[in-house]
FIKOLZA-1660 file (N, C-alpha, C; in steps of 0.1 Angstrom, whole numbers, plus 5000, padded with zeros to 4 digits):
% residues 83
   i   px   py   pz ch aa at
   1 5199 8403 6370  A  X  N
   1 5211 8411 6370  A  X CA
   1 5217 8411 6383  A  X  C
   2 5233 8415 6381  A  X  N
   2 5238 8414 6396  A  X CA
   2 5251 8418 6397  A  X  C
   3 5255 8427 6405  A  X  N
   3 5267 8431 6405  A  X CA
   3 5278 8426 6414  A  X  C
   4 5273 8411 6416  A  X  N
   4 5285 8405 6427  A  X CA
   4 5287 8394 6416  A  X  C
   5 5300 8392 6413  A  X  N
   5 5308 8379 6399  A  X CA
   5 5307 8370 6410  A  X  C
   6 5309 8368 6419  A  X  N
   6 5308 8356 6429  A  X CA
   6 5301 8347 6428  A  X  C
   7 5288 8350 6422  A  X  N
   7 5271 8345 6424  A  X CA
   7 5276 8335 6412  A  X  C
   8 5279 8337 6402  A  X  N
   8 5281 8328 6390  A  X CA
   8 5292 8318 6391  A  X  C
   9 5281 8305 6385  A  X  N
   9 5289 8296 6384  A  X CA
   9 5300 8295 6370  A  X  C
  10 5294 8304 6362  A  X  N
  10 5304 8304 6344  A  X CA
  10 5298 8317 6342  A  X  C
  11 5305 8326 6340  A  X  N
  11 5305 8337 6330  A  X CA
  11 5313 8341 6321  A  X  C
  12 5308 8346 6313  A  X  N
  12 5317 8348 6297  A  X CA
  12 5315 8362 6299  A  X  C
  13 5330 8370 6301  A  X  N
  13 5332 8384 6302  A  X CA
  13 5330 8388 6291  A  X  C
  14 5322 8397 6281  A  X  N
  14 5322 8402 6274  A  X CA
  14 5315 8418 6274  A  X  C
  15 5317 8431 6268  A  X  N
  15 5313 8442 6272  A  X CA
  15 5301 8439 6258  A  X  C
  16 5288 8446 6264  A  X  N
  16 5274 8446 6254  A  X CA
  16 5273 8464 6257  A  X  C
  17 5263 8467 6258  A  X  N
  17 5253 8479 6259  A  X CA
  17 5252 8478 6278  A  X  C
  18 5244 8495 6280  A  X  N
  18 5241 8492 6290  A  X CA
  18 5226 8487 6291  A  X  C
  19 5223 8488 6307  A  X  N
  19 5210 8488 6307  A  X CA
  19 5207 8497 6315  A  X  C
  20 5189 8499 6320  A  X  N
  20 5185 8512 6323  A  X CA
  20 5179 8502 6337  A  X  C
  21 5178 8509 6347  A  X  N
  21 5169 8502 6359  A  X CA
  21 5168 8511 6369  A  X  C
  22 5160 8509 6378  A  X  N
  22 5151 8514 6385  A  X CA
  22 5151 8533 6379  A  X  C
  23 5156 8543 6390  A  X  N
  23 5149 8563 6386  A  X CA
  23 5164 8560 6376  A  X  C
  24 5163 8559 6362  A  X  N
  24 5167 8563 6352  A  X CA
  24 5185 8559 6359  A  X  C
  25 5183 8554 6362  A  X  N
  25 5201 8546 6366  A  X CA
  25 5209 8535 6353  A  X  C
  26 5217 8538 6350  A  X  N
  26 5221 8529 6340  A  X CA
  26 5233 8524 6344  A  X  C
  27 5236 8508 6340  A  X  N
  27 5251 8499 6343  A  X CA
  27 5254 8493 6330  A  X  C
  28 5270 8496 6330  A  X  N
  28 5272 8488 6321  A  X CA
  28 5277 8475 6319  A  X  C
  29 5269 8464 6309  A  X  N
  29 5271 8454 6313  A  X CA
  29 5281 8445 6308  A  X  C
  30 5290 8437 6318  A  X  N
  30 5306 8431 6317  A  X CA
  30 5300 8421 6314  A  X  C
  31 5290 8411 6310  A  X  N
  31 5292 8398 6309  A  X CA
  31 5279 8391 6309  A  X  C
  32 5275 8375 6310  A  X  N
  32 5265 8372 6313  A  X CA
  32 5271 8358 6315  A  X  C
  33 5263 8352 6327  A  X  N
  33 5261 8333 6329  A  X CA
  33 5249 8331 6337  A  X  C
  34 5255 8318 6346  A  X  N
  34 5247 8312 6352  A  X CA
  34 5252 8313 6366  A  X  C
  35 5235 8316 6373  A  X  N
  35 5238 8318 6386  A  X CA
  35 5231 8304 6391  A  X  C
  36 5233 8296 6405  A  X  N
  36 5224 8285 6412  A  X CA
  36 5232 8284 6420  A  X  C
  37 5227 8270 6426  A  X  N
  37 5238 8260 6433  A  X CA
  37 5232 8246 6434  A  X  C
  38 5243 8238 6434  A  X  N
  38 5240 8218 6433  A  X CA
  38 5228 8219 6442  A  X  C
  39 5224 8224 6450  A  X  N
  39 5208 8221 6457  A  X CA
  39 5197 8227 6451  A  X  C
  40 5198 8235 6439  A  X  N
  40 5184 8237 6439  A  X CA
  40 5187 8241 6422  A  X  C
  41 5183 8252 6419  A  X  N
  41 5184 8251 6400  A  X CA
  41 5191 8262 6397  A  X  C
  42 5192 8263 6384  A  X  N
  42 5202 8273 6376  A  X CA
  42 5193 8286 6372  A  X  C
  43 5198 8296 6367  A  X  N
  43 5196 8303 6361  A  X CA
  43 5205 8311 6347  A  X  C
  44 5204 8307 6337  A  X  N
  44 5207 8311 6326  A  X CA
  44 5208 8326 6323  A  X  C
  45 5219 8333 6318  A  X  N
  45 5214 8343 6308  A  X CA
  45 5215 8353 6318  A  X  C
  46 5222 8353 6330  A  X  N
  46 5221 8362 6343  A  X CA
  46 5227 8375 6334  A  X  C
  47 5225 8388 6337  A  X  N
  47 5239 8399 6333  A  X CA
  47 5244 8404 6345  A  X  C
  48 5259 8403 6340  A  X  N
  48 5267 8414 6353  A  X CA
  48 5270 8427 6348  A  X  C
  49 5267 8431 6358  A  X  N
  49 5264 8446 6358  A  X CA
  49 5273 8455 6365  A  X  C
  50 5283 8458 6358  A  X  N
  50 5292 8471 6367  A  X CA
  50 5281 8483 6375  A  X  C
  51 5286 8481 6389  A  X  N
  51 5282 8492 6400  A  X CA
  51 5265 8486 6406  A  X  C
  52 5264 8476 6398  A  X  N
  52 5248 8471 6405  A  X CA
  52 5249 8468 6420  A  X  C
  53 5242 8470 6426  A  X  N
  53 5245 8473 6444  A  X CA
  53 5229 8460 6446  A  X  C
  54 5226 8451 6442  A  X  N
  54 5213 8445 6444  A  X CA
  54 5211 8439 6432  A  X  C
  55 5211 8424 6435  A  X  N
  55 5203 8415 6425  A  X CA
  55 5191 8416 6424  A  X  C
  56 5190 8417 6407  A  X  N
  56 5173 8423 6407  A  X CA
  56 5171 8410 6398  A  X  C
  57 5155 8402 6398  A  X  N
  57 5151 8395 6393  A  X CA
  57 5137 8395 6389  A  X  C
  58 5136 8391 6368  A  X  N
  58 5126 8400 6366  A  X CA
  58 5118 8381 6369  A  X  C
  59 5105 8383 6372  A  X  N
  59 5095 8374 6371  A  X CA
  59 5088 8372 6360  A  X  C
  60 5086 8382 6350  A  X  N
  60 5083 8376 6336  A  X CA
  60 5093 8370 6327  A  X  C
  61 5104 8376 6329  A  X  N
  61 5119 8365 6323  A  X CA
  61 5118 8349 6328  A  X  C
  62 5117 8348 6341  A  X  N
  62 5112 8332 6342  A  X CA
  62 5107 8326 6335  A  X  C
  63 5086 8333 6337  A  X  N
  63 5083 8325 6335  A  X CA
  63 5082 8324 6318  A  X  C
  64 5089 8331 6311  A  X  N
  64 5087 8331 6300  A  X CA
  64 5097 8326 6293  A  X  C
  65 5101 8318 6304  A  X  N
  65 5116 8307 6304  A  X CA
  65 5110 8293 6307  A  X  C
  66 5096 8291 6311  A  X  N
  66 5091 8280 6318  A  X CA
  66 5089 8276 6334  A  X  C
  67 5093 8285 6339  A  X  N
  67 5093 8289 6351  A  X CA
  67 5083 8285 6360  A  X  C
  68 5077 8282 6369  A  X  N
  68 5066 8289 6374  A  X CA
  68 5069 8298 6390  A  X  C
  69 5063 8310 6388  A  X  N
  69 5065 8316 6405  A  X CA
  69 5056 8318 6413  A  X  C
  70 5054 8320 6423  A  X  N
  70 5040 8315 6431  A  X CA
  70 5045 8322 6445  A  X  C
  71 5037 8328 6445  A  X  N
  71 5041 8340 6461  A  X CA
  71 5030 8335 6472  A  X  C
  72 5034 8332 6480  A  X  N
  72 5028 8331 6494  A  X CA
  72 5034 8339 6504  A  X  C
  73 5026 8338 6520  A  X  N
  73 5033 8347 6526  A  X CA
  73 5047 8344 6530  A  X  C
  74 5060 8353 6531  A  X  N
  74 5065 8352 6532  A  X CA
  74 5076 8344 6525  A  X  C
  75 5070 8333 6514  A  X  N
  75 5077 8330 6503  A  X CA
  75 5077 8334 6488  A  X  C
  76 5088 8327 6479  A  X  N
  76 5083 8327 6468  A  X CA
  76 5091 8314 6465  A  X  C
  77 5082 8309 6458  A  X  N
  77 5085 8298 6455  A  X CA
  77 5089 8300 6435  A  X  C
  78 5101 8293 6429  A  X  N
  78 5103 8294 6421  A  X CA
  78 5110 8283 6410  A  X  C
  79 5096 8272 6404  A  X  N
  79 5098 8260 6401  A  X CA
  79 5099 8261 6389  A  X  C
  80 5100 8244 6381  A  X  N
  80 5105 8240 6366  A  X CA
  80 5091 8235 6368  A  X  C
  81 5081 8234 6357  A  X  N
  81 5069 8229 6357  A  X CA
  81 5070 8216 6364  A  X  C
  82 5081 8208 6358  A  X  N
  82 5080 8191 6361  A  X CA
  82 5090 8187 6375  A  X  C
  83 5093 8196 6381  A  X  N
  83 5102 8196 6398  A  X CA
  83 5092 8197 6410  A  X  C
% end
């Protein structure tokens, strides 16, 4: 999720539901696409979020997209099985 339209390379404005995140804060959400850039990978299925102040990103949505994520210090590394 992300409250800056910038970040996306295609979104389809459309109004859904809200959602609920972090002490009981709710945004309503204007849309959804894909965030990346030509160096590295995409991400599908992003939502924009009226008033979100901070891209939040869940780690079980990856990897339950095929993901893999892998924390070391000071990284996170976040691959396609076969990349």
């Amino acid at each position: 999720m992300t409250g800056d339209k910038t970040k996306f390379l295609n979104l389809l404005l459309k109004y859904e539901v809200h959602v609920s995140y972090g002490d009981n804060n709710k945004g309503k959400i204007l849309g959804r696409g894909t965030i990346g850039d030509k160096n590295s990978f995409f991400i599908h299925d992003v939502l924009f979020v009226k008033g979100l102040k901070h891209s939040l990103l869940s780690i079980r949505q990856l990897c339950d997209k095929g993901y893999q994520v892998t924390f070391k210090p000071n990284i996170c590394e976040i691959r396609l099985p076969k990349s």
